[in-house]
C-alpha positions in Angstrom: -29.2 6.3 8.9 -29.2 9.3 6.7 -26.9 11.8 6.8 -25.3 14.9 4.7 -21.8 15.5 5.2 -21.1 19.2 4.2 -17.5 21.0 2.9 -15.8 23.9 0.8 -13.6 21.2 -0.7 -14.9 17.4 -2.0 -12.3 15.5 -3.7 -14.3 13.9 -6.6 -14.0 12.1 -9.9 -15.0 15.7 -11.3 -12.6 17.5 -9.1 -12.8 19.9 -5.7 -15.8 21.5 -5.4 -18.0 22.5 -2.1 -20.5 19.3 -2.1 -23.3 18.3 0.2 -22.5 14.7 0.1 -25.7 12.5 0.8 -25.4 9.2 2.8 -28.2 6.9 3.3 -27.1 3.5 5.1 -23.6 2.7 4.0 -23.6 4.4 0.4 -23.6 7.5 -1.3 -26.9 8.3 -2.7 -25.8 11.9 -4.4 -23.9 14.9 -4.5 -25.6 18.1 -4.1 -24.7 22.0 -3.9 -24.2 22.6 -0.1 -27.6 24.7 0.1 -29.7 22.0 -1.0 -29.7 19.6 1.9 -32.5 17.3 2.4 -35.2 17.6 5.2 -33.9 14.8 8.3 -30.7 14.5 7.5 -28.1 14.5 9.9 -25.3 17.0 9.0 -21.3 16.1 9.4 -20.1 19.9 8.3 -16.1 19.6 7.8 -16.1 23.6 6.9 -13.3 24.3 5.0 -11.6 21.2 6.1 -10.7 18.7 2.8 -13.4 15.6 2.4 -11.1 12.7 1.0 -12.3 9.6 -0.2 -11.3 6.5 2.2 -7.9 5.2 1.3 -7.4 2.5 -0.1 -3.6 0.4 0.8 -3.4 -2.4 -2.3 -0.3 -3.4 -0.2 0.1 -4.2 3.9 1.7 -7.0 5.6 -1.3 -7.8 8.4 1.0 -10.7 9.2 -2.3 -12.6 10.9 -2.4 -15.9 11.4 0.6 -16.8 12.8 2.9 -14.0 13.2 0.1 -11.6 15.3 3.4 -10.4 17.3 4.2 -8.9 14.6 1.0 -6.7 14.0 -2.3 -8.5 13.4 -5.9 -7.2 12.0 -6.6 -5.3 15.3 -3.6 -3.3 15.3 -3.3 -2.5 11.8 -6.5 -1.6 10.8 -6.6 0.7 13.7 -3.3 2.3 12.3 -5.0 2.5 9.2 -8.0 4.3 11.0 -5.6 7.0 12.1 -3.7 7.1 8.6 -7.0 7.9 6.9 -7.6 4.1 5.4 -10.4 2.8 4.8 -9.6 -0.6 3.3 -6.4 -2.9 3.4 -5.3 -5.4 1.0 -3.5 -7.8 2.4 -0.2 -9.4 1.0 0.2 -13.4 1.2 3.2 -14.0 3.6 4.2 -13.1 6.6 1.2 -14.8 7.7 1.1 -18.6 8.4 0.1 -20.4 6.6 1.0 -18.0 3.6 -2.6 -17.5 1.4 -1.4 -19.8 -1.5 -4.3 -22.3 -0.8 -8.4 -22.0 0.0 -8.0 -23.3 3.2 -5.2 -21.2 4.6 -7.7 -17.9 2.8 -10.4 -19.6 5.2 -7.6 -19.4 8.0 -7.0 -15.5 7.1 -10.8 -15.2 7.3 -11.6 -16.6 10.6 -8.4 -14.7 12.1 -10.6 -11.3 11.3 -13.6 -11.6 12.4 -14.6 -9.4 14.9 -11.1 -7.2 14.7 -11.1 -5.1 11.8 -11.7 -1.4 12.4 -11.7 -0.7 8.4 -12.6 -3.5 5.8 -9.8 -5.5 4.1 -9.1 -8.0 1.4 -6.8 -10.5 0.3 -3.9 -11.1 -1.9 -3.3 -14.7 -3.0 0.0 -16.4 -3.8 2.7 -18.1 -6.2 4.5 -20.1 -4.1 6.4 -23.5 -4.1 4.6 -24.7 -7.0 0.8 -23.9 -5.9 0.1 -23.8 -9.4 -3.0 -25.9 -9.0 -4.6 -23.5 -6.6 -4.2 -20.4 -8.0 -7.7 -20.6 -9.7 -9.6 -22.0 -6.9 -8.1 -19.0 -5.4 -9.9 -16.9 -7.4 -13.2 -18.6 -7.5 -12.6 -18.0 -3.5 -12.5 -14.4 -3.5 -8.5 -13.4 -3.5 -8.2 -10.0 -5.9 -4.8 -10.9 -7.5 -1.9 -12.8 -6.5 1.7 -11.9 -5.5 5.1 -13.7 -6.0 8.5 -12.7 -5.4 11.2 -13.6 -7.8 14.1 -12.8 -5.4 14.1 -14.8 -1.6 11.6 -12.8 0.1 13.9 -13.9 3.6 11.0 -15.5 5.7 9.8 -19.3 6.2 6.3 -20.3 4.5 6.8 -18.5 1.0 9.3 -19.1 -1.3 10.5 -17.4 -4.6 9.7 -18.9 -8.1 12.0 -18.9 -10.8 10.8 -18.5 -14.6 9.7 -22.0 -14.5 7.4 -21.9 -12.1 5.8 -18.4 -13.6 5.6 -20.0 -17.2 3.8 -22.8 -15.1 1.7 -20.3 -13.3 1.4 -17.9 -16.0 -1.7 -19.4 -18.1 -3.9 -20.0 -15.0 -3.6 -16.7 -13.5 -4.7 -15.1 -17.0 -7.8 -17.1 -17.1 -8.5 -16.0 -13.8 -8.0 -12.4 -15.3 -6.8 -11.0 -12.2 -3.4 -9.2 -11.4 0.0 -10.7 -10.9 2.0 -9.0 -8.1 5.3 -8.9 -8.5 8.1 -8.3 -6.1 10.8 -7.7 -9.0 14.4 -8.1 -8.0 16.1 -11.0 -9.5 18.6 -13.7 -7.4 21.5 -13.5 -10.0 22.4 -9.7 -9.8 22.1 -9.7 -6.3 24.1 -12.6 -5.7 26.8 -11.0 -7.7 26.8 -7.6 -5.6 26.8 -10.1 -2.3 30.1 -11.7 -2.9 31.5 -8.4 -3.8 30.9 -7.3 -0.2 31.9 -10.3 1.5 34.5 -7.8 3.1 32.0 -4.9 3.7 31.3 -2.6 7.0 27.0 -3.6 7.1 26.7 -0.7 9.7 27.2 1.4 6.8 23.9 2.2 4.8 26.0 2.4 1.6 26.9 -1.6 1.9 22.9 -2.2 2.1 22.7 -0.2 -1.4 25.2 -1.6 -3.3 23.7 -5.1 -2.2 20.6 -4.5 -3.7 21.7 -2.5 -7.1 19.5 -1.3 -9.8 19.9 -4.4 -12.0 17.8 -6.5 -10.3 14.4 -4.8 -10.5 15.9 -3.6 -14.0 15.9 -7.2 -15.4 13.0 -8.3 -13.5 10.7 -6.3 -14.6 12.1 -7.3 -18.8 11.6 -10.5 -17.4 8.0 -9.9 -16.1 7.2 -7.7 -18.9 8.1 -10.3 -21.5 6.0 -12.9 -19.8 3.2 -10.6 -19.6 3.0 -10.0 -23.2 3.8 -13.4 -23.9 0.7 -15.2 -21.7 -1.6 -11.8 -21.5 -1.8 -11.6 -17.9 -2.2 -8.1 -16.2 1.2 -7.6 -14.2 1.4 -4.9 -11.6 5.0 -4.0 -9.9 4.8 -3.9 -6.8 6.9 -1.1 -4.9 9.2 0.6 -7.2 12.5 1.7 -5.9 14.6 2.0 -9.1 13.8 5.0 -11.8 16.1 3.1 -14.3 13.1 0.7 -15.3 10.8 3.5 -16.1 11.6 3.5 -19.6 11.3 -0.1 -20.1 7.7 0.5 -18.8 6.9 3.6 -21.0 7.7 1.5 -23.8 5.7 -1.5 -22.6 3.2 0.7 -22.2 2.9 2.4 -25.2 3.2 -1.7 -27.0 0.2 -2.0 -25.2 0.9 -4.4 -22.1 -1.1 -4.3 -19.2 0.7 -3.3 -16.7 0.3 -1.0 -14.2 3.4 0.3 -11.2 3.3 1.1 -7.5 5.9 2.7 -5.9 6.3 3.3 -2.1 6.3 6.6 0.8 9.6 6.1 1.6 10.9 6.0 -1.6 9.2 9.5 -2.4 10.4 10.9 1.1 14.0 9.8 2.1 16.7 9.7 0.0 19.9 7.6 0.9 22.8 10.4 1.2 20.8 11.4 4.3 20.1 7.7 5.8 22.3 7.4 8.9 24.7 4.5 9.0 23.7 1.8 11.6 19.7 2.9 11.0 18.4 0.0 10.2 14.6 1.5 10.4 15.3 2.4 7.0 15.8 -1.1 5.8 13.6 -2.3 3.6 13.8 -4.2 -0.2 14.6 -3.0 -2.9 16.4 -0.3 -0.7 16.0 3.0 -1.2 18.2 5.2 -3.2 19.4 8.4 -3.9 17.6 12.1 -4.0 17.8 12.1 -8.0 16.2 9.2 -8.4 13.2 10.0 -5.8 12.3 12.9 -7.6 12.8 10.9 -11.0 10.0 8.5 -9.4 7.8 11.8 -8.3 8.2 12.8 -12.2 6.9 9.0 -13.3 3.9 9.6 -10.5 3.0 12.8 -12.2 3.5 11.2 -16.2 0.8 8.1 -15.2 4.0 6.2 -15.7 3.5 4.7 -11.8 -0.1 4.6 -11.2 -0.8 4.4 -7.2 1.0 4.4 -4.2 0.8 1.3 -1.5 2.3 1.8 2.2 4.2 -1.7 2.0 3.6 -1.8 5.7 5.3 -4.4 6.7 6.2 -4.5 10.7 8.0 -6.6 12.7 9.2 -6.6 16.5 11.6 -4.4 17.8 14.5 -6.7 18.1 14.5 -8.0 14.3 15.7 -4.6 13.6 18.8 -5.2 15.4 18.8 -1.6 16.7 21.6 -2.2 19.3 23.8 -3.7 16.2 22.9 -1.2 13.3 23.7 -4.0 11.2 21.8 -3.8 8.1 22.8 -7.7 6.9 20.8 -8.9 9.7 18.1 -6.6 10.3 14.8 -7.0 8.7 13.7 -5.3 5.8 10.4 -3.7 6.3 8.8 0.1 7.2 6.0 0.3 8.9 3.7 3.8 7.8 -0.1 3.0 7.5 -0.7 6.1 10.3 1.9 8.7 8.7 1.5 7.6 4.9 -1.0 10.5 4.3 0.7 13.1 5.6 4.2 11.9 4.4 3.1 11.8 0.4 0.9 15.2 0.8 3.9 16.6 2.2 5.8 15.8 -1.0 3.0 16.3 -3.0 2.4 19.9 -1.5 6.3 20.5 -1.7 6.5 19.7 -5.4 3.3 21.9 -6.3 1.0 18.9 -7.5 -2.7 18.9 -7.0 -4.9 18.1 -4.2 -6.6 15.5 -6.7 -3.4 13.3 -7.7 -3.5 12.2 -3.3 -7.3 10.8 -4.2 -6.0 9.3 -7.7 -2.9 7.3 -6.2 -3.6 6.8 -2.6 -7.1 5.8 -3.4 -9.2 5.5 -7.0 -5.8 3.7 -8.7 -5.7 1.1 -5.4 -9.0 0.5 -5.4 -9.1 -0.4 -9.3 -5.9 -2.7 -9.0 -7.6 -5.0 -6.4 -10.8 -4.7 -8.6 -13.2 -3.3 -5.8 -13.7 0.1 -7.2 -17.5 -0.5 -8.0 -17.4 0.1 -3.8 -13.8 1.8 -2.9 -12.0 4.7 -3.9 -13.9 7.8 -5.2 -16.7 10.1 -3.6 -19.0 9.0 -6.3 -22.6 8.1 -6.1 -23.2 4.1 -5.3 -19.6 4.2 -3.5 -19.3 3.3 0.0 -19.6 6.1 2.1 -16.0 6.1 3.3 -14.5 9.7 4.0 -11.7 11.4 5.5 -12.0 14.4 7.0 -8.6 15.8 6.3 -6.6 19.2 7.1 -4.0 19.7 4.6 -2.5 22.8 6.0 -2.2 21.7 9.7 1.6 21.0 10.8 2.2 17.6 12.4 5.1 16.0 14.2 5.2 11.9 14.0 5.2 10.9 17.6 4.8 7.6 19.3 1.4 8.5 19.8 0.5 8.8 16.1 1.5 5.1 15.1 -1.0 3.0 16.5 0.5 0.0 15.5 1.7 -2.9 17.6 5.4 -1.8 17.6 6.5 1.8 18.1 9.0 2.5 15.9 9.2 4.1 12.5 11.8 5.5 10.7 9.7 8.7 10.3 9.4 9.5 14.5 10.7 13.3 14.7 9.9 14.4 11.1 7.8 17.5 10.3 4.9 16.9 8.1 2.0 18.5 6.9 -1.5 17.0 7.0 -3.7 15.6 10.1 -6.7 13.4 9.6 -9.1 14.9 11.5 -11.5 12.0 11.4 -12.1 8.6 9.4 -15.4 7.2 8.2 -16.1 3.7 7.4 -19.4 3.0 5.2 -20.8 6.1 7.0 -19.4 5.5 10.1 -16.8 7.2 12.3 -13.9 5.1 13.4 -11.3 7.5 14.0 -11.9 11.0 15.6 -9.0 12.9 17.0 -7.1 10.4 18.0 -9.6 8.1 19.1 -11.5 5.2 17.9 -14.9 5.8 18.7 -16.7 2.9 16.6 -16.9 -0.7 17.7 -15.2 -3.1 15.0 -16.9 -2.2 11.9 -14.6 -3.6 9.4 -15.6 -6.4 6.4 -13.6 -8.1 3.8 -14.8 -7.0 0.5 -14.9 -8.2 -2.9 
């Protein structure tokens, strides 16, 4: 099928310019001036309407196999239809079997077929001493692999302790790929636990102080160190403290390869204004005060965090102990994959950054980390043709209606935004159009 899709404002590698962009099958064949369209071509014109590359989430919790009521590939690829995504990486637990061996990547595999209304890819794992996997994993198609050095508080994968990641550590850096690291370590938050043995865990405060800036602090020396040490690429996964930042400018300027995520709720709410008993909000490492959001937005705008990943990471109603408010008990995870466009461009619009940085962390920066950017993340000849057709001045309330995920609740329902995805494209085909998903299940893992 050939087609020209036509606006005032492409978001390129070059930068925001009024592009007839050429798609023939399920690339991009060229970029022309919006006069010059070819002969038989069918036109998608988006007027003055913003033409995004397809986004690109280095970091969702599909939870399938085994914990489907939880979410599952239909229902969270077609959240990530409405949220303007185009691909999903998916993170090793929460599914079961976790994706620490080749056969439970099989599993993962044959849970997708036929759901996937974007494409999607997979994380592997460091887990209970999988060392022996980890480059079969690789030869098998996983983009990187994730560990967590704190409990990540679910059964089928377990933290690893600095053992187990000097164990680890030479395989995955002949594998060349990214370690993922979830970096908050056990001993300072077991030292802030016993201090609130006596503590009210309605109140949001007790959740904070529970998860204090030390641990990612000294987890990310600790991953830093090791990094340099065994010359693995390192990525942090959602950053929540702005007191590591300078050990990563100055890990950066030594020369170690690492790159940083942080999160949309992180850059959104701040935790003066979190409600006591709203355990929506819960998630780990927690989220802290105003100063230290915008400290975060600052690092965004230095290259000192690179990309943005949702962190989607749903669960059924009752595991957020809404009744109790209770943030001990609760579990710790936001789910955003519909609203996580509007929520960052809303910042991003509020702080006066440009159109371009949404493209450069929400999309070319993901896309790099899970090494599929010869496909993903950039309106660029020989991409996929994956678009969104994005308003950035339209006003939008987050409803029920707007989640699309399994379970309808969000700590964002109520809040003002700006940004609607008008449409979504998928390798040149529309799978979200005004609320609806017009497509059949379109969506591929790719490598």
């Amino acid at each position: 099928m050939a087609q020209v899709f036509v606006s005032q404002r492409v978001v390129t590698p070059a930068g925001i310019r009024p592009a007839a962009v050429i798609v023939e099958g399920e690339k991009i064949t060229g970029l022309r001036d919006p006069g010059d369209i070819p002969p038989n071509f069918s036109t998608i014109d988006c007027g003055n309407h913003v033409l995004l590359p397809g986004l690109v989430d280095a970091h969702t919790h599909i939870n399938e196999p085994g914990r489907t009521g939880w979410e599952g590939f239909e229902t969270a690829t077609r959240a990530a239809a409405a949220g303007g995504f185009t691909t999903l990486v998916d993170m090793p637990l929460n599914c079961l079997p976790a994706t620490t061996t080749v056969a439970a990547l099989e599993a993962k595999r044959a849970a997708a077929k036929g759901k996937c209304t974007v494409d999607w890819g997979a994380w592997g794992g460091v887990s209970e001493h999988n060392t022996e996997h980890l480059e079969s994993l690789a030869a098998a198609g996983v983009g990187g692999f994730k560990c967590f050095l704190a409990d990540p508080g679910i059964d089928g994968f377990a933290r690893v302790d600095e053992a187990e990641l000097r164990a680890a550590a030479p395989h995955i850096a002949r594998t060349g790929l990214p370690l993922l690291t979830h970096a908050e370590l056990p001993g300072p938050l077991e030292l802030a636990c016993a201090a609130l043995s006596k503590a009210d865990w309605t109140r949001y405060a007790t959740w904070l102080a529970s998860r204090p800036d030390e641990a990612e602090i000294e987890a990310i020396r600790l991953m830093l160190a090791l990094s340099e040490q065994y010359g693995f690429k390192l990525h942090i996964v959602h950053l929540a403290t702005a007191g590591a930042l300078p050990d990563l400018r100055l890990a950066r300027d030594n020369g170690i390869r690492v790159t940083v995520e942080t999160c949309p709720h992180y850059l959104h709410f701040a935790a003066e204004a979190i409600p006591n008993g709203s355990t929506l909000h819960k998630c780990a490492p927690p989220i802290r005060n105003a100063a230290n959001r915008e400290a975060l937005w600052e690092a965004l705008s230095e290259g000192v965090i690179d990309l943005i990943g949702t962190d989607h990471s749903p669960c059924p109603p009752v595991m957020k102990r809404l009744n109790e408010g209770n943030f001990q008990t609760a579990w710790g995870g936001i789910a955003s994959l519909s609203v996580a466009l509007p929520v960052v461009w809303s910042g991003i619009r509020t702080r006066g950054f440009p159109l371009a940085d949404l493209a450069q962390w929400m999309s070319a920066k993901p896309a790099a980390l899970a090494g599929i950017d010869r496909r993903k993340g950039a309106i660029a000849e020989g991409r996929d043709a994956d678009f969104v057709v994005f308003d950035p001045e339209a006003e939008v309330e987050v409803t029920l209606e707007a989640l699309h995920t399994r379970h309808l609740i969000s700590p964002y329902l109520g809040e003002k935004l700006y940004g609607k995805v008008i449409s979504t494209w998928l390798r040149g085909k529309q799978v979200f159009n005004e609320g609806s998903f017009p497509a059949s299940c379109e969506g591929n893992e790719v490598s």
